[in-house]
C-alpha positions as CSV (number, residue, x, y, z in Angstrom):
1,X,-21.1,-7.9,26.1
2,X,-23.9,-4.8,25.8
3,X,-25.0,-3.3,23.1
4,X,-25.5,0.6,23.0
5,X,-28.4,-0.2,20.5
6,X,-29.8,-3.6,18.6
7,X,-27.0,-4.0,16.5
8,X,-24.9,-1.2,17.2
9,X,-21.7,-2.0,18.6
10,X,-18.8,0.4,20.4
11,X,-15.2,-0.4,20.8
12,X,-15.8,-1.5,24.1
13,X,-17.7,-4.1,23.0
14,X,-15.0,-5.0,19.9
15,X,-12.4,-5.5,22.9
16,X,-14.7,-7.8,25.1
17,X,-15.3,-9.9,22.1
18,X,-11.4,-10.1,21.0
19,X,-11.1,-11.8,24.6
20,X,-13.1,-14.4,23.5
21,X,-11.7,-14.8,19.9
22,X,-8.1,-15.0,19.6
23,X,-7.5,-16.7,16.1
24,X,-9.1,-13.8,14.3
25,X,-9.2,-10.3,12.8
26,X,-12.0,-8.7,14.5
27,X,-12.7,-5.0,13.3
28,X,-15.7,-2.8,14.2
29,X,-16.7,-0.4,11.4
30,X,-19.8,1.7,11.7
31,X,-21.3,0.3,15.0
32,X,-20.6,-3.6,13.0
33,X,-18.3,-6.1,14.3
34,X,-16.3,-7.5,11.2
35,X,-14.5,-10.7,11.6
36,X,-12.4,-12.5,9.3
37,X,-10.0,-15.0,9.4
38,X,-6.4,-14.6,9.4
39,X,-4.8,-13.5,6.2
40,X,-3.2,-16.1,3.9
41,X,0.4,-16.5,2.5
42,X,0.0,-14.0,-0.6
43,X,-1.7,-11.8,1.6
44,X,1.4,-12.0,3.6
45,X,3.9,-12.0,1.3
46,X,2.5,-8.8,-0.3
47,X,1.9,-6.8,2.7
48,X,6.2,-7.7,3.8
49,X,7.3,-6.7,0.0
50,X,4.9,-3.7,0.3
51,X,6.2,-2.6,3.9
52,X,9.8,-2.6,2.8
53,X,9.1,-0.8,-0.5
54,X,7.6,2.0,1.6
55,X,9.9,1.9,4.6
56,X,12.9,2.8,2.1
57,X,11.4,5.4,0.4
58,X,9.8,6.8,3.6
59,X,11.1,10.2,4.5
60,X,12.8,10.3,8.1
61,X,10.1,12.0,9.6
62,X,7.2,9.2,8.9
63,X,7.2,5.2,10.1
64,X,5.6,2.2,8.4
65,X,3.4,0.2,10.6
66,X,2.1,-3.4,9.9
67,X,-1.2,-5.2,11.2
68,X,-2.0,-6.0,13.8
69,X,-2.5,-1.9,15.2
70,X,-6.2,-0.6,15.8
71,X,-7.0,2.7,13.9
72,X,-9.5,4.1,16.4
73,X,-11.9,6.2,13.6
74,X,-14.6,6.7,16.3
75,X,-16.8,5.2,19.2
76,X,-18.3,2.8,16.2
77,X,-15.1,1.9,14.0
78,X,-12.1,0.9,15.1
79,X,-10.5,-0.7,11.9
80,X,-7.1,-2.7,11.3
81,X,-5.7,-1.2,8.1
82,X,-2.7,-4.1,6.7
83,X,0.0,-0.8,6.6
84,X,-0.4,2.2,8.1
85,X,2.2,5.6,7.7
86,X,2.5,7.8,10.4
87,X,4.2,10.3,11.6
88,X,7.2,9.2,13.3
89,X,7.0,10.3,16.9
90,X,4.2,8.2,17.5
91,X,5.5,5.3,19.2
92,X,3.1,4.6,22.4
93,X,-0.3,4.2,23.0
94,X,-2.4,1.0,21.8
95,X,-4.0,2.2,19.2
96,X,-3.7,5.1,16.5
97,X,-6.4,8.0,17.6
98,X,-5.5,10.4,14.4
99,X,-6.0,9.6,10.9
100,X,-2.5,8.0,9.2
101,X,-1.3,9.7,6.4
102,X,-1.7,6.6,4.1
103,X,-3.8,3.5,4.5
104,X,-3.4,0.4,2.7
105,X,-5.5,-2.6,2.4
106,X,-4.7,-6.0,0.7
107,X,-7.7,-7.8,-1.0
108,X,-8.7,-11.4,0.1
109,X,-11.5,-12.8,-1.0
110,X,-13.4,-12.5,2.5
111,X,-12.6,-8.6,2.6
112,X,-13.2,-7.5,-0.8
113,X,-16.3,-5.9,0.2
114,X,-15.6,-4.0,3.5
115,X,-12.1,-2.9,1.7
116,X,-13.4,-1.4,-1.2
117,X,-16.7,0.1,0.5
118,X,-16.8,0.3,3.9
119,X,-13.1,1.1,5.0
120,X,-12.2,3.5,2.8
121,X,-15.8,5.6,4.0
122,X,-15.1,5.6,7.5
123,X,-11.1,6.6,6.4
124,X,-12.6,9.7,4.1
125,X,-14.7,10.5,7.2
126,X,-11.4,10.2,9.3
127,X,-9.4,12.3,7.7
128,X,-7.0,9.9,6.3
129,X,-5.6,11.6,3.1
130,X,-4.4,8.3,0.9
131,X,-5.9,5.1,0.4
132,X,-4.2,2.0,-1.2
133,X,-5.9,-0.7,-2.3
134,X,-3.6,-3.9,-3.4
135,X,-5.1,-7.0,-5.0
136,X,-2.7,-9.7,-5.0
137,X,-4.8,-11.6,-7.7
138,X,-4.0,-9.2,-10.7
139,X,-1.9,-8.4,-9.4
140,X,-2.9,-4.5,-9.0
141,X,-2.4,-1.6,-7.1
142,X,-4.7,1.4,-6.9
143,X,-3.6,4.7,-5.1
144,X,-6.5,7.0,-3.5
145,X,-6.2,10.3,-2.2
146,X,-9.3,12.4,0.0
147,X,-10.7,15.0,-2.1
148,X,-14.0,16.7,-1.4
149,X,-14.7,14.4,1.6
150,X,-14.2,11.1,-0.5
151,X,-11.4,9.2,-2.5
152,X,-10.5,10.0,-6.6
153,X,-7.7,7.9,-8.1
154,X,-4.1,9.1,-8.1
155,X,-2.3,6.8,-9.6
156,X,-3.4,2.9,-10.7
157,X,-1.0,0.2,-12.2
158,X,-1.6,-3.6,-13.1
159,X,1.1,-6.2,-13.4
160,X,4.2,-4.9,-15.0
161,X,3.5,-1.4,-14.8
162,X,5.3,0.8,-12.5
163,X,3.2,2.8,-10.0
164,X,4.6,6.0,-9.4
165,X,3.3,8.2,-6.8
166,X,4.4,11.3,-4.9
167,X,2.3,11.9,-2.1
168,X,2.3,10.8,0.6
169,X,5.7,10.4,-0.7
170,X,7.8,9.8,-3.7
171,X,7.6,5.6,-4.9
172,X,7.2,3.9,-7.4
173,X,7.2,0.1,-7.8
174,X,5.8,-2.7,-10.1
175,X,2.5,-4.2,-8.9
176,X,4.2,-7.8,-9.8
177,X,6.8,-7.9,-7.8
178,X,5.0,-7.5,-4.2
179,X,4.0,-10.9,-5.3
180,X,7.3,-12.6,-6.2
């Protein structure tokens, strides 16, 4: 694998180190390779109650996608969001080249970091006009949306309380039951 510069990585390189890894989630974001392990069962659980709660309130003109799909952000970040909404005539390709209309990340404790700083900077940057953060632990869901060139909340709700949103489109759901 080469290097562009010392410690600089390009997507070439994140796709001649995946060869090599298989049991992982390997992400590049701003030139660094990112590599966690795979996600655990409330991790899972959340992100398939969270991808039907969206896919039935998606309009017909947008899909729901699920990880693993590479978000190509650049020549130095290619990043794995856990759901991804697009618009619905994508359906080739092997990776997503334009910024989804929503991303949503699920916290573990190995990506708390890179999910709550990193990710949603090179998503701003991207274009990507929401931003969901879920933490399974509260459990908690905080809605983003790109103003000015970085995220502001839009709507935030906490165990029992209903999140209500209506962009990118109209849901609304309890933070508690994505974990049930």
């Amino acid at each position: 694998m080469s290097m562009t510069e010392v410690g600089v990585y390009t997507v070439e390189d994140l796709y001649a180190y995946r060869e090599q890894r298989d049991d992982m989630t390997i992400q590049l974001i701003e030139g660094e390779l990112v590599v966690s392990p795979s996600p655990a069962v409330i991790h899972q659980v959340v992100s398939g109650e969270l991808f039907a709660i969206l896919r039935a309130a998606c309009p017909p003109e947008l899909r729901v996608l699920a990880a693993p799909l590479d978000v190509r952000a650049g020549e130095r970040s290619m990043l794995q969001p856990d759901l991804i909404v697009v618009p619905r005539e994508l359906r080739s390709g092997g990776q997503v080249e334009t910024p989804p209309l929503l991303a949503v990340e699920i916290l573990t404790p190995s990506s708390r970091r890179t999910d709550l700083v990193a990710k949603p900077q090179v998503m701003a940057r991207f274009g990507c006009p929401h931003y969901w953060v879920v933490d399974p632990e509260a459990p908690a869901v905080q809605a983003l949306r790109l103003v000015g060139g970085g995220y502001v909340p839009a709507a935030v709700a906490e165990g029992d309380d209903e999140l209500v949103v209506t962009e990118p489109f109209a849901v609304r759901f309890r933070p508690v039951d994505l974990t049930r």
